[in-house]
DOKETI-888823 format. One record per residue (C-alpha): residue in one letter; chain; x, y, z. Coordinates in nm, 2 decimals. Layout:
BEGIN
resn,chain,xx,yy,zz
a,A,X,Y,Z
...
***
This chain:
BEGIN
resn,chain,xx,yy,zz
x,A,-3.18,0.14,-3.77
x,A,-2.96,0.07,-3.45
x,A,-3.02,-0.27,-3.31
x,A,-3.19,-0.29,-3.00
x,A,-3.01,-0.33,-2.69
x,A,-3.08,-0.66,-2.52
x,A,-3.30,-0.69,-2.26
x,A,-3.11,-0.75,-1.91
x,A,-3.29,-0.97,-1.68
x,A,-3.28,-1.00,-1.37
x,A,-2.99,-1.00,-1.10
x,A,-2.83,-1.03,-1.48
x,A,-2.53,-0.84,-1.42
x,A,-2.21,-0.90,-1.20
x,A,-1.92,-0.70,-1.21
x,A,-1.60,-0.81,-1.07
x,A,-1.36,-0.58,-0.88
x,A,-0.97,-0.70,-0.90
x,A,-0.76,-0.96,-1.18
x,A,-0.57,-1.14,-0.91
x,A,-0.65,-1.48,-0.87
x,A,-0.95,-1.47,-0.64
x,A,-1.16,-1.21,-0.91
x,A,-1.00,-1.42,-1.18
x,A,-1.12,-1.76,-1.13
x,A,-1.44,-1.61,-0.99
x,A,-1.45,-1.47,-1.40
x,A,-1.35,-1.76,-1.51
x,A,-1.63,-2.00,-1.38
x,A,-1.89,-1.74,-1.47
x,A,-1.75,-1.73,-1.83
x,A,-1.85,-2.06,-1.85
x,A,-2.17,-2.06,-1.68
x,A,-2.36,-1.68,-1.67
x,A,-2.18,-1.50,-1.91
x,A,-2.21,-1.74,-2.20
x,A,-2.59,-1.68,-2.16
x,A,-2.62,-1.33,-2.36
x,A,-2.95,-1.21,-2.13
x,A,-2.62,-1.18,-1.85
x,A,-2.30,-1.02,-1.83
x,A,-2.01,-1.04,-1.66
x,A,-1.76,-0.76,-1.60
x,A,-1.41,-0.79,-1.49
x,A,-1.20,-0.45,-1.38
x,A,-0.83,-0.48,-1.36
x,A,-0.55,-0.28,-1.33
x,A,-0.36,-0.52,-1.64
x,A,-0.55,-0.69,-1.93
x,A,-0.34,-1.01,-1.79
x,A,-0.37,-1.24,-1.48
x,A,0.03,-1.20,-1.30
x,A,0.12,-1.53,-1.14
x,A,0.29,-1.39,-0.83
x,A,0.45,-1.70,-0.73
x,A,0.70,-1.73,-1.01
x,A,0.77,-1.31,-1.02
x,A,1.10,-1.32,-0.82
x,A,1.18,-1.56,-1.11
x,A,1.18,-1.26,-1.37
x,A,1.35,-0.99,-1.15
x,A,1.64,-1.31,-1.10
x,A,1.60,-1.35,-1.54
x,A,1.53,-1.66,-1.49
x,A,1.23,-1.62,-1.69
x,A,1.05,-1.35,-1.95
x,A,0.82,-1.10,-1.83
x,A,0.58,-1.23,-2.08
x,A,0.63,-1.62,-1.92
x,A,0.41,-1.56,-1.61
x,A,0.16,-1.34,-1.72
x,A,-0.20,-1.46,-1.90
x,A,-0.37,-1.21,-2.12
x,A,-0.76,-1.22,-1.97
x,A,-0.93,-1.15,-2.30
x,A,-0.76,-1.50,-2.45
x,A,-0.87,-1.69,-2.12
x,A,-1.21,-1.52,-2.09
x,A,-1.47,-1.55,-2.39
x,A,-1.75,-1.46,-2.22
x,A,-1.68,-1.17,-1.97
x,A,-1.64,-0.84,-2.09
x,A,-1.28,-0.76,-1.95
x,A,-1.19,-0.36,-1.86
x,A,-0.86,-0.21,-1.77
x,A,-0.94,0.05,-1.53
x,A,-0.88,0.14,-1.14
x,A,-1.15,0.14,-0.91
x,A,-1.20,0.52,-0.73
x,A,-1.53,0.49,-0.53
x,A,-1.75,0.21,-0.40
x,A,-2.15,0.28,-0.34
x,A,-2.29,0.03,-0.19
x,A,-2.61,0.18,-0.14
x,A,-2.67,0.31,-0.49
x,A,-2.53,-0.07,-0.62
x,A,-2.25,0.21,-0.80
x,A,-1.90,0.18,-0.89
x,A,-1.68,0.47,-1.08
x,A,-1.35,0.33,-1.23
x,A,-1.12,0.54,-1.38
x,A,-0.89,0.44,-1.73
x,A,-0.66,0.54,-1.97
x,A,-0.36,0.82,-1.95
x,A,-0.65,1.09,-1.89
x,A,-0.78,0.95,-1.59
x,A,-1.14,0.94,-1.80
x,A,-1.41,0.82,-1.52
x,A,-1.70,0.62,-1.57
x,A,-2.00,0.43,-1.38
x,A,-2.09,0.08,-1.36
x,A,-2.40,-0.04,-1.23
x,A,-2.40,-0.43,-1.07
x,A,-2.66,-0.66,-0.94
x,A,-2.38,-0.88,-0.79
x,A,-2.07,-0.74,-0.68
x,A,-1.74,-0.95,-0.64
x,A,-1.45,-0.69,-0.41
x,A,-1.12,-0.88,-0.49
x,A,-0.90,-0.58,-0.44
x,A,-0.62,-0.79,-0.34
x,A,-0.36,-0.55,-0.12
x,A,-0.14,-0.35,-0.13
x,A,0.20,-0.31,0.00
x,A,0.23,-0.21,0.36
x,A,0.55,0.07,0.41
x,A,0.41,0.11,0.80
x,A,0.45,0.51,0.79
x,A,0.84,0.53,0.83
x,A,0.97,0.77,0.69
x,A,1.18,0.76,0.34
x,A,1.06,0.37,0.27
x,A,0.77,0.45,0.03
x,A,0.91,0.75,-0.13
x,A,1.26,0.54,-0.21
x,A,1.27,0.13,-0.17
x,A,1.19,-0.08,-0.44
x,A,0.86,-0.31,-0.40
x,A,0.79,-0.68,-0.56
x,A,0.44,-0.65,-0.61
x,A,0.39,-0.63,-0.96
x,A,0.53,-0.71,-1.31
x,A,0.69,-0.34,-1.33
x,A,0.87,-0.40,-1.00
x,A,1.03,-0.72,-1.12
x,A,1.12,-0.61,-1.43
x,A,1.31,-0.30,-1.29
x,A,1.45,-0.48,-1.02
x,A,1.68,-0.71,-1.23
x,A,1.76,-0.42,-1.44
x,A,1.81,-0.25,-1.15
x,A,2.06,-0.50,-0.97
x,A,2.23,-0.57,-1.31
x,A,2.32,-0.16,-1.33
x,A,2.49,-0.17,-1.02
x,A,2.66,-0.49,-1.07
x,A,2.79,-0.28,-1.38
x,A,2.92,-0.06,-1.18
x,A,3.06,-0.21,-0.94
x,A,3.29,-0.38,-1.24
x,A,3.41,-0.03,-1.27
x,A,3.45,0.06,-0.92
x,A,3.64,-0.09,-0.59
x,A,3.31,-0.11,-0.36
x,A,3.23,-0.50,-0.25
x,A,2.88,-0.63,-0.32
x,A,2.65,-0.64,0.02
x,A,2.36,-0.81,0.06
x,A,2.15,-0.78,0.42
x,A,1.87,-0.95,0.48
x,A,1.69,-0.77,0.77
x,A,1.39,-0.97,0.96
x,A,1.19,-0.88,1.25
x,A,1.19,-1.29,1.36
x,A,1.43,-1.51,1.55
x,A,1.38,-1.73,1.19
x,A,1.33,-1.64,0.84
x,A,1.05,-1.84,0.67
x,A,0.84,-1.83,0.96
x,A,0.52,-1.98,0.82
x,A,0.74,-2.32,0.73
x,A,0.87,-2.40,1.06
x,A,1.19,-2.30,1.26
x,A,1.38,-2.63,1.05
x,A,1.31,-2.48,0.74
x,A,1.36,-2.14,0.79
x,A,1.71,-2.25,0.99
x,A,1.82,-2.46,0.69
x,A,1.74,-2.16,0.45
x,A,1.94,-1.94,0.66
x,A,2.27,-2.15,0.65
x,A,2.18,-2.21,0.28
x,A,2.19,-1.72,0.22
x,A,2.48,-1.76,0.49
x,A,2.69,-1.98,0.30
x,A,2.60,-1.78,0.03
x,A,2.81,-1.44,0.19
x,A,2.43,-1.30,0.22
x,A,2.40,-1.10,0.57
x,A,2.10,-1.19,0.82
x,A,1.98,-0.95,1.08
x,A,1.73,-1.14,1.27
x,A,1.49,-0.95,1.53
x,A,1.59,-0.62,1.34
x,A,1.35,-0.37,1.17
x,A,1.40,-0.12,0.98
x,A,1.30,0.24,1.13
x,A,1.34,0.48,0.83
x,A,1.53,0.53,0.48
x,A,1.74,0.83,0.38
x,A,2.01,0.96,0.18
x,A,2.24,0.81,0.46
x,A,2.12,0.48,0.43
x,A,1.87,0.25,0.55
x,A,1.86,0.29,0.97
x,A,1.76,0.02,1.16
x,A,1.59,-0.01,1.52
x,A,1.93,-0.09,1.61
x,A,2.08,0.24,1.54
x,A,2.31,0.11,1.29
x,A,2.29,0.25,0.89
x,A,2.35,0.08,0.61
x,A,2.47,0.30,0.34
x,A,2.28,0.19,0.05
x,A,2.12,0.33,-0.30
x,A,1.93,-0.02,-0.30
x,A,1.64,-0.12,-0.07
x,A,1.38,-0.36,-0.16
x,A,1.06,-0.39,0.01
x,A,0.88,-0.72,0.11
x,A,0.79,-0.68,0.47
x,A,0.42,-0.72,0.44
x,A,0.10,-0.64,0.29
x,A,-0.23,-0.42,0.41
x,A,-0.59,-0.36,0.23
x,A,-0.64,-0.09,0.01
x,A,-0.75,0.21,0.14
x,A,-1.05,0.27,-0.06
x,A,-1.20,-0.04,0.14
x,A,-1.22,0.23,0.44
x,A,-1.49,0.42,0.32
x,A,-1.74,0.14,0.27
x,A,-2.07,0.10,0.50
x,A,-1.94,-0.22,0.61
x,A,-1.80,-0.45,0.89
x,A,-1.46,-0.45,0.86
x,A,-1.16,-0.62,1.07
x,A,-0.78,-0.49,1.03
x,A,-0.91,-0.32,0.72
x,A,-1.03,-0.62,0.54
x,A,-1.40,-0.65,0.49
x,A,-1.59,-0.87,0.74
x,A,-1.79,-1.15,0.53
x,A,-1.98,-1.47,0.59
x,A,-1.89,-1.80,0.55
x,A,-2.07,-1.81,0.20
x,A,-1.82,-1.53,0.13
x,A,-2.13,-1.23,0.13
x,A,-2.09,-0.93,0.30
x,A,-2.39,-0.94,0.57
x,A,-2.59,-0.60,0.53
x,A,-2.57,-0.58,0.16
x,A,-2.71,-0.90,-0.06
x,A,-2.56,-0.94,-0.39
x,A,-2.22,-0.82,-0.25
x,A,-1.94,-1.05,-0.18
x,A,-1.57,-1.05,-0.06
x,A,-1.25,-1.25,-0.13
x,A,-0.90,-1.28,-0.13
x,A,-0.65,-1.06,0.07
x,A,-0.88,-0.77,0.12
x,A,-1.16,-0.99,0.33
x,A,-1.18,-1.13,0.63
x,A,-1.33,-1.45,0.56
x,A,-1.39,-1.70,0.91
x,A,-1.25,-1.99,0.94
x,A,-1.42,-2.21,1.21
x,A,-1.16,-2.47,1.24
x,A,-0.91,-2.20,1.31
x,A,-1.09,-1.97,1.49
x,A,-0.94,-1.73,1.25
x,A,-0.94,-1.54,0.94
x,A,-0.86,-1.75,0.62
x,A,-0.50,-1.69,0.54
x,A,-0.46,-1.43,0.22
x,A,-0.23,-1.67,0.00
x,A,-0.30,-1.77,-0.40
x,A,-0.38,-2.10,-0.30
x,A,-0.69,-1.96,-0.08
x,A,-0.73,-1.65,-0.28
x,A,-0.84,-1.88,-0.61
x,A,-1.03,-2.11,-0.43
x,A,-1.26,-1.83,-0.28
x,A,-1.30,-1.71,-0.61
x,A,-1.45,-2.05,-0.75
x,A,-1.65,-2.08,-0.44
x,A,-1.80,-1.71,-0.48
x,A,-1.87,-1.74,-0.84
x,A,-2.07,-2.07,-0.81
x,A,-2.27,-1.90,-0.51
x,A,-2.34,-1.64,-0.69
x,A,-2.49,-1.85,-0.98
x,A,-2.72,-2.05,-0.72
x,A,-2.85,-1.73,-0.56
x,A,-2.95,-1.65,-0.95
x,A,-3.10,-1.97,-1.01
x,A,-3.28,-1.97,-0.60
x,A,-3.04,-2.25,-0.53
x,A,-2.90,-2.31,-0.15
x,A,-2.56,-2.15,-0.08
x,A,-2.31,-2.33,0.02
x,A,-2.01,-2.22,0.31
x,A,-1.64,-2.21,0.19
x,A,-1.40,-2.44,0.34
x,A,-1.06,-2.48,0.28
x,A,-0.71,-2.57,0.46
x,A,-0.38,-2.50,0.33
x,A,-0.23,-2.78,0.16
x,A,0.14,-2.64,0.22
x,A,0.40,-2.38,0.18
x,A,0.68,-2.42,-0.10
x,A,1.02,-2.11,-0.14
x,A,1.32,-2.17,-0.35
x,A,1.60,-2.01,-0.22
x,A,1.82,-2.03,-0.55
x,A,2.09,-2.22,-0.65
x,A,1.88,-2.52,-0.67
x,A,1.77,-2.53,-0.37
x,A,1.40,-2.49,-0.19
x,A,1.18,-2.60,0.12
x,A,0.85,-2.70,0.09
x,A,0.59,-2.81,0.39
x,A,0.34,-3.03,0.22
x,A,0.08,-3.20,0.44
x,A,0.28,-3.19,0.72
x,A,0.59,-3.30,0.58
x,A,0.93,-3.10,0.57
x,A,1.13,-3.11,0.22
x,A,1.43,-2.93,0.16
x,A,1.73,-2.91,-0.02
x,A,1.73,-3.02,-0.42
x,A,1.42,-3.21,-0.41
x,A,1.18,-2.91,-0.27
x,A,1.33,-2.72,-0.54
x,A,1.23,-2.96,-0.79
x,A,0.88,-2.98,-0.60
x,A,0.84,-2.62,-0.65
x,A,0.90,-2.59,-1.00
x,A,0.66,-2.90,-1.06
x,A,0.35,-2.77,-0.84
x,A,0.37,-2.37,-0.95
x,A,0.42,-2.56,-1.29
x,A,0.13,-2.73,-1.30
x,A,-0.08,-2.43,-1.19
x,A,0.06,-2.20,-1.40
x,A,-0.26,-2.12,-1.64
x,A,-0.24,-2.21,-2.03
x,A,-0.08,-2.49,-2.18
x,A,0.11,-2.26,-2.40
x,A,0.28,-2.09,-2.09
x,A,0.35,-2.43,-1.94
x,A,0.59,-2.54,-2.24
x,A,0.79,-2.18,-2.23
x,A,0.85,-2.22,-1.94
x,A,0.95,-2.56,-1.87
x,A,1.18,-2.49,-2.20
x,A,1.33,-2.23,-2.04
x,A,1.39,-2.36,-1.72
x,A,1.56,-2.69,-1.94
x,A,1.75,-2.42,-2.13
x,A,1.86,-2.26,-1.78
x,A,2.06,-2.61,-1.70
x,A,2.25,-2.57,-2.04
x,A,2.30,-2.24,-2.08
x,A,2.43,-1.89,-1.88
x,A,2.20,-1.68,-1.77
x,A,2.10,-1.38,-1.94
x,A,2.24,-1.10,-1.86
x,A,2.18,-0.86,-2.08
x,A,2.06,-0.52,-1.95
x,A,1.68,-0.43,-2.11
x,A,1.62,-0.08,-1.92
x,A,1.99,0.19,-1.89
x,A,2.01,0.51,-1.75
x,A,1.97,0.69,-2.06
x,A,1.64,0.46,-2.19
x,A,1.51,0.60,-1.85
x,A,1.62,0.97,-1.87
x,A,1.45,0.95,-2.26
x,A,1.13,0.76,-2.09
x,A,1.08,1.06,-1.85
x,A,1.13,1.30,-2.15
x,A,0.87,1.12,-2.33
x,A,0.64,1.12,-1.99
x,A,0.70,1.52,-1.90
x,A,0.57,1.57,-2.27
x,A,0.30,1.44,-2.26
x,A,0.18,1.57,-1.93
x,A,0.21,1.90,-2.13
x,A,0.09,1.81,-2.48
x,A,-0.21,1.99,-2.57
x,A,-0.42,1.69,-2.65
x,A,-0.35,1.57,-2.27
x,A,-0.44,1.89,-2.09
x,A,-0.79,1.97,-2.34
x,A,-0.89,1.59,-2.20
x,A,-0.80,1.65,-1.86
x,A,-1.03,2.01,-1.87
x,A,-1.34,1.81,-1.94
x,A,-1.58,1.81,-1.69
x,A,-1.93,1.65,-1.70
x,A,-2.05,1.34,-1.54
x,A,-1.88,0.99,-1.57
x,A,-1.98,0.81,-1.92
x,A,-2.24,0.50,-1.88
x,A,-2.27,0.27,-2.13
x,A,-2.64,0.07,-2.20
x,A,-2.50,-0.18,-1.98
x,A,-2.42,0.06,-1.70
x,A,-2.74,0.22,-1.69
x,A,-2.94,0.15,-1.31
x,A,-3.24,-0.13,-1.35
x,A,-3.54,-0.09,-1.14
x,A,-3.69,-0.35,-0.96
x,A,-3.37,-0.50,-0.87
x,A,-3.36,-0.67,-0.51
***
């Protein structure tokens, strides 16, 4: 005989939408709390298995660290929650539904919640001009990292073999880079890239990408097979169709971090628009805010279970920290301006500190000490010909038999005895 599923109680089951920091500490106080109780459980859906901590990725597409240094495998941090790699497709809100999508086949499949957590983070924002999303490199995720330095170190290869000069433009729609840490820090970062023979175009946007180049508002083109991406960020799209109040595409919540209409359904991080009334504005959608809300929401969410008061988030930003390379940072902490060899120094200690698990602490402090003894490696992981073999490997199995019989199925999404609709459930 088949054991019995357990009985679910009550507002048992919460299901987490996003593994960025906000939907990953919100996990990670309910592993401790709700999910280690087994009557409750506690889903997380991510695009990776891992938590990415986006403050140190320009340090892997540089090589100054592994791609495994920066990332934290949920399942090893999370005991409790029940941890599933999928995409999120559709939203019901009314029906207190959710259909993810996983695996290579695109296989769909339901989830029922009693609390819902939409940490969706954002994505990147190519403002409709033309050639940008279709051709310029992002940093958004591990991937983009990773094939950025292999990337850069290609045509640094070639250029070995060649006569062309290396360019670098930086192209910024301000009268200062680095606006958010003050016109002092973002001048002293600019003579810092200046110094270094890297180009600034201040109050200059770009107005398309072709096979001519990358055109800017000016009408000058800069011929160029490299662009890379970082001017800004927008809500995912699926957040559009939701039956909610919604500001710049970000969903409208309350100071307790729920979404007014719909109890049981909360908002953080960069895809919510979370008041800030000492501002006047929306919180800011950094890391430092993003995990924060996350805490915040889980523990409301565990008073509202246990009829307990909830409580309104508050939070100001403690500061702003960039290195700029070559040793060399700025950092406004508390007010105070720092720049030069000591902000870099503060910025490796801080992001150090909050970098999750012990074990990633010491690899990468050891490679960082390593990094003052040694070269850089330069050693190129990803060539042409890996990628032409990748994209043979890719085009057969869009066309492998096995691929195409799973993608024919039709039929509803799967449900598991976890997934299944409760009645009763206010």
């Amino acid at each position: 005989m088949g054991r019995e599923p357990l009985k679910l109680a009550k507002n048992s089951r919460v299901l987490i939408l996003g593994g960025g920091f906000g939907g990953f500490y919100a996990a990670h106080h309910l592993d401790k709390t709700l999910a280690a109780d087994p009557t409750f459980e506690v889903t997380l859906v991510s695009r990776e298995n891992f938590l990415l901590f986006t403050p140190m990725l320009h340090e892997v597409a540089a090589g100054d660290l592994d791609v495994s240094d920066i990332v934290s495998p949920a399942r090893q941090i999370l005991k409790h929650v029940v941890c599933q790699e999928a995409e999120v497709e559709r939203i019901d809100l009314n029906e207190r539904r959710v259909t993810v999508a996983y695996g290579v086949y695109r296989r769909q499949k339901e989830l029922f919640y009693d609390h819902l957590v939409i940490a969706l983070g954002s994505e990147t924002n190519f403002f409709k001009l033309p050639g940008v999303e279709e051709g310029a490199l992002t940093m958004k995720s591990l991937g983009d990292a990773f094939f950025l330095r292999n990337h850069a170190l290609a045509l640094l290869e070639i250029a070995s073999l060649t006569e062309d000069e290396v360019r670098v433009v930086l192209v910024h729609p301000g009268a200062v880079i680095l606006p958010e840490l003050g016109e002092s820090l973002g001048r002293f970062a600019q003579g810092k890239l200046t110094a270094r023979n890297v180009e600034i175009q201040l109050e200059t946007r770009v107005a398309g990408y072709s096979d001519r180049g990358v055109e800017l508002n000016s009408g000058e083109i800069i011929p160029t097979l490299t662009l890379v991406w970082t001017a800004g960020v927008t809500p995912p799209g699926l957040l559009r169709s939701l039956p909610c109040k919604q500001e710049k595409g970000r969903v409208v919540v309350e100071e307790t971090l729920e979404v007014p209409g719909f109890p049981g359904v909360w908002a953080l991080g960069d895809c919510a628009w979370i008041p800030n009334p000492q501002t006047g504005k929306p919180h800011p959608p950094t890391a430092q805010h993003a995990l924060r809300e996350g805490l915040h929401c889980a523990k409301n969410i565990v008073a509202t279970i246990q009829g307990r008061a909830k409580k309104r988030f508050a939070f100001s930003t403690l500061g702003q920290l960039a290195s700029i390379g070559h040793h060399t940072g700025v950092a406004k902490i508390m007010g105070f301006h720092f720049s030069g060899l000591f902000a870099w120094w503060l910025w490796r200690g801080i992001y150090l500190a909050k970098l999750p698990r012990f074990e990633k602490k010491v690899r990468v402090a050891l490679r960082w000490t390593l990094e003052l003894l040694f070269s850089k490696d330069i050693a190129q992981y990803v060539t042409m010909g890996g990628l032409e073999r990748m994209e043979r490997r890719i085009e057969f199995l869009r066309h492998h038999p096995m691929v195409s019989a799973q993608s024919a199925q039709t039929g509803p999404p799967e449900e598991d005895r976890f997934s299944r609709p409760q009645s009763g459930v206010g």
